[in-house]
N, C-alpha and C positions, 0 to 999 in steps of 0.2 A: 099815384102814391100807393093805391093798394097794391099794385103789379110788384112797383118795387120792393114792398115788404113779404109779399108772396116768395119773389126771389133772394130774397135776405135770409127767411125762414127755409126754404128749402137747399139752401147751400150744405154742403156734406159738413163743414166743420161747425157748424151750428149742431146738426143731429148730433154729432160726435162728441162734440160737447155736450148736449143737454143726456145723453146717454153714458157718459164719464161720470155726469154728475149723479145720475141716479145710481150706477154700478158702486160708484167712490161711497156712497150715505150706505148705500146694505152694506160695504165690505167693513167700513164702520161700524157699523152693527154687530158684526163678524166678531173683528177683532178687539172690540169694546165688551163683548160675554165671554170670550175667550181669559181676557184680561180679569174679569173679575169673578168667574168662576175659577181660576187655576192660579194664574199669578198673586193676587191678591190673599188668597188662602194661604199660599206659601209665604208669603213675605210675615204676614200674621204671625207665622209661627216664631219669628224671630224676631218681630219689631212693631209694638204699639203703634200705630196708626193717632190713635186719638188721644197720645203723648204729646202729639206735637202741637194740638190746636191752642191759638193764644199763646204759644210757647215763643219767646222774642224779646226783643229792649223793650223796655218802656222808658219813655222819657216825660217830661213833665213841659208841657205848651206853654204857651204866654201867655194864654189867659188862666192858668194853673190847673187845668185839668192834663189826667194821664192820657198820650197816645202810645197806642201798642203798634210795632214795627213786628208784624206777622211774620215770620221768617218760617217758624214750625210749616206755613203752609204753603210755601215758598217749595222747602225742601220735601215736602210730600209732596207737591207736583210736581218737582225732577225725577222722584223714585217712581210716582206715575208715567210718566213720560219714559225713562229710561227702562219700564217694565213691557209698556205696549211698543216699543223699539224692538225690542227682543224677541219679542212676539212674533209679530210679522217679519222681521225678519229669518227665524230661523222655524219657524213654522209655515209661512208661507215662503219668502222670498230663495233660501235655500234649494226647499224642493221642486219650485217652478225652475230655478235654472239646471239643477241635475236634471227635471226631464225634458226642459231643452237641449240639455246637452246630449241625452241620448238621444230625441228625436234627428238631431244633425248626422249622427252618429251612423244610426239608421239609415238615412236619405246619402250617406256618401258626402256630406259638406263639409269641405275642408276649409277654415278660414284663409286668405291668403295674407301673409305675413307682408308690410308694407313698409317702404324705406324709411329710416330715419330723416329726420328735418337735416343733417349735417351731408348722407349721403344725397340727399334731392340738391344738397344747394353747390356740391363738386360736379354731379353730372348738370346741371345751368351753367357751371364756371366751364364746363370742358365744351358743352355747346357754343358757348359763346367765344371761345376760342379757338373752335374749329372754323368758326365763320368769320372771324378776326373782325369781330366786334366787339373786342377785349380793347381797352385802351392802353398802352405799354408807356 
């Protein structure tokens, strides 16, 4: 039983994973002080934050007290969300593929362009009717 855990734990997609996940928590880290050293300040400048707490329906329950239907923080975690989006995308994800793109660029790799699903399914139709195992 120990052998087999030995081999369970040493398997590469196990490392890979448990190294994703510590890479994924710092890069997190990253772009979670990115987000509220930069973005956050900006957005401030144009839109109260702490306008929206408790901001929502209230309705009145069956036993007659009020529930609040939080929506204000609802819609502050979208503008979160939509803020650390933007983020990593155009601060990180952007620049990593323009310098993939020139690393290719550099090494001479040229993608090779690859047929359409409609042109793969006329050259099957034309094989199979070369060998006349086409039904007529």
């Amino acid at each position: 039983m120990i052998k087999g855990f030995k081999e369970f734990i040493m398997q590469g997609n196990v490392i890979d994973l448990a190294v994703a996940v510590v890479i994924g928590t710092a890069f997190g880290n990253i772009v979670n002080a990115v987000v509220s050293a930069v973005i956050n300040p900006l957005v401030a400048l144009f839109f109260d934050s702490k306008s929206t707490e408790g901001a929502g329906p209230t309705m009145t329950g069956i036993y007659g007290q009020p529930v609040l239907f939080p929506l204000g923080d609802l819609i502050s975690a979208v503008i979160s969300f939509i803020a650390t989006a933007l983020v990593v995308y155009f601060v990180f994800v952007v620049p990593m593929n323009k310098f993939k793109e020139r690393q290719a660029a550099k090494a001479g790799v040229v993608e090779e362009e690859l047929p359409t699903e409609a042109e793969l399914l006329v050259q099957i139709r034309d094989l199979l009717q070369k060998d006349g195992n086409v039904a007529r």
